[in-house]
C-alpha positions in Angstrom: -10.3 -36.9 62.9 -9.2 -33.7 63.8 -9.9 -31.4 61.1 -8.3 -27.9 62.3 -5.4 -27.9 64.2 -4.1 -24.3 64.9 -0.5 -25.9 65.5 -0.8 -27.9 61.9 2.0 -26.9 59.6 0.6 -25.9 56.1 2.6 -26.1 53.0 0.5 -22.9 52.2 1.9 -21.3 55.2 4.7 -19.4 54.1 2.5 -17.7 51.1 -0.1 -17.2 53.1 1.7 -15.1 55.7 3.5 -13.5 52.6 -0.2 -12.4 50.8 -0.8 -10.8 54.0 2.3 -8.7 54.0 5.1 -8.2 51.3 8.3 -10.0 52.1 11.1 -8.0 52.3 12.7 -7.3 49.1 16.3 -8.5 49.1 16.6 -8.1 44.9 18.4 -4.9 43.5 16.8 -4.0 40.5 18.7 -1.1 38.5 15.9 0.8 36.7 14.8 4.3 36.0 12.5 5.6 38.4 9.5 7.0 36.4 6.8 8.9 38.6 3.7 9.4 37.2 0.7 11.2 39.4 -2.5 9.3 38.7 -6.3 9.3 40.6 -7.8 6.9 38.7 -6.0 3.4 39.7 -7.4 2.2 43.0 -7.9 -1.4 44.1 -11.4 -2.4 45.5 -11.2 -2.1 49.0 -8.1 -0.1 49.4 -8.4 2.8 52.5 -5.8 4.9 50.4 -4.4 4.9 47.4 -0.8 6.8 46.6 -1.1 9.8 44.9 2.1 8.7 43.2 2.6 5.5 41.5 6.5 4.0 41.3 8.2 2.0 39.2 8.6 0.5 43.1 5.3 0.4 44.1 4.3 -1.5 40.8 6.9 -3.9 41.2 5.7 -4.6 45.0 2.4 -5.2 43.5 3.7 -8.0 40.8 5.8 -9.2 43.9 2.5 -9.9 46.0 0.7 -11.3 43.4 3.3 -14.7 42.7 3.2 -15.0 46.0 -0.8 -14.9 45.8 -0.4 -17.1 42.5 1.8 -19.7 44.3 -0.8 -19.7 47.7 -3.6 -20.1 45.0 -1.7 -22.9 43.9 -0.6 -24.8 46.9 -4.3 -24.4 49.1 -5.7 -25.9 45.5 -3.5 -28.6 45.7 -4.6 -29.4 49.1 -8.3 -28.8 49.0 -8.5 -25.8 50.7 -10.7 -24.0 47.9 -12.0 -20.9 50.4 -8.5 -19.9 51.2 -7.9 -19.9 47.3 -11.1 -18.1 46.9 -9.8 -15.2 49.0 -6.3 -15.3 47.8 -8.3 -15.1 43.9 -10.2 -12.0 45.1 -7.3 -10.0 46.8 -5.1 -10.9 43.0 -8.0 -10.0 40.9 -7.9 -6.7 43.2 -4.2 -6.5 42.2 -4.5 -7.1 38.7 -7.4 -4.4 37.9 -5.3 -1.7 40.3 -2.4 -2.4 37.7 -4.7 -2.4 34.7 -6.2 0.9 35.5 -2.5 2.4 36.3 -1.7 1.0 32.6 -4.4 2.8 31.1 -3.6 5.7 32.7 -0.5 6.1 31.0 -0.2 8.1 27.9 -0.3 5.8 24.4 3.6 6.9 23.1 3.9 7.5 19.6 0.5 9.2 19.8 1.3 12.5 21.5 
């Protein structure tokens, strides 16, 4: 009864590594490059946020969280409820940095 085997392979695996680091992006996405300067957006627990938010940089940050969603979802599926726990907190992270860069942005149709 061996319970943790470093040499185990995990159907997690592959999203965990990816939570940890972004995978490379082999997608071309045509869009308009919008830059927008802003202080207030800045996950818990970052050492430094950029002083300039992309249309790039937000789409990294949708990028990492499926990849969080789908670890969330496989370590569920096999018990393993502390490394969903920790791959929750890091998306919840995610999701406010991306809700304070919304609200940021100036309301259109209201200027």
């Amino acid at each position: 009864a061996k319970e943790s085997m470093s040499n185990e392979p995990s159907a997690a695996a592959p999203a965990a590594d990816a939570a940890q680091a972004p995978p490379p992006t082999t997608t071309t996405t045509t869009t308009t490059t919008t830059t927008t300067t802003t202080t207030a957006a800045e996950p818990a627990g970052a050492t430094s946020a950029p002083a300039v938010v992309t249309t790039e940089l937000i789409q990294k940050y949708l990028d990492e969280n499926q990849q969080l969603i789908l670890a969330i979802l496989e370590n569920q599926n096999v018990g393993k409820l502390v490394e969903c726990a920790k791959y929750q907190t890091k998306l919840q992270e995610n999701l406010m940095y991306l809700a304070a860069i919304a609200d940021a942005q100036p309301v259109k149709g209201s200027e």
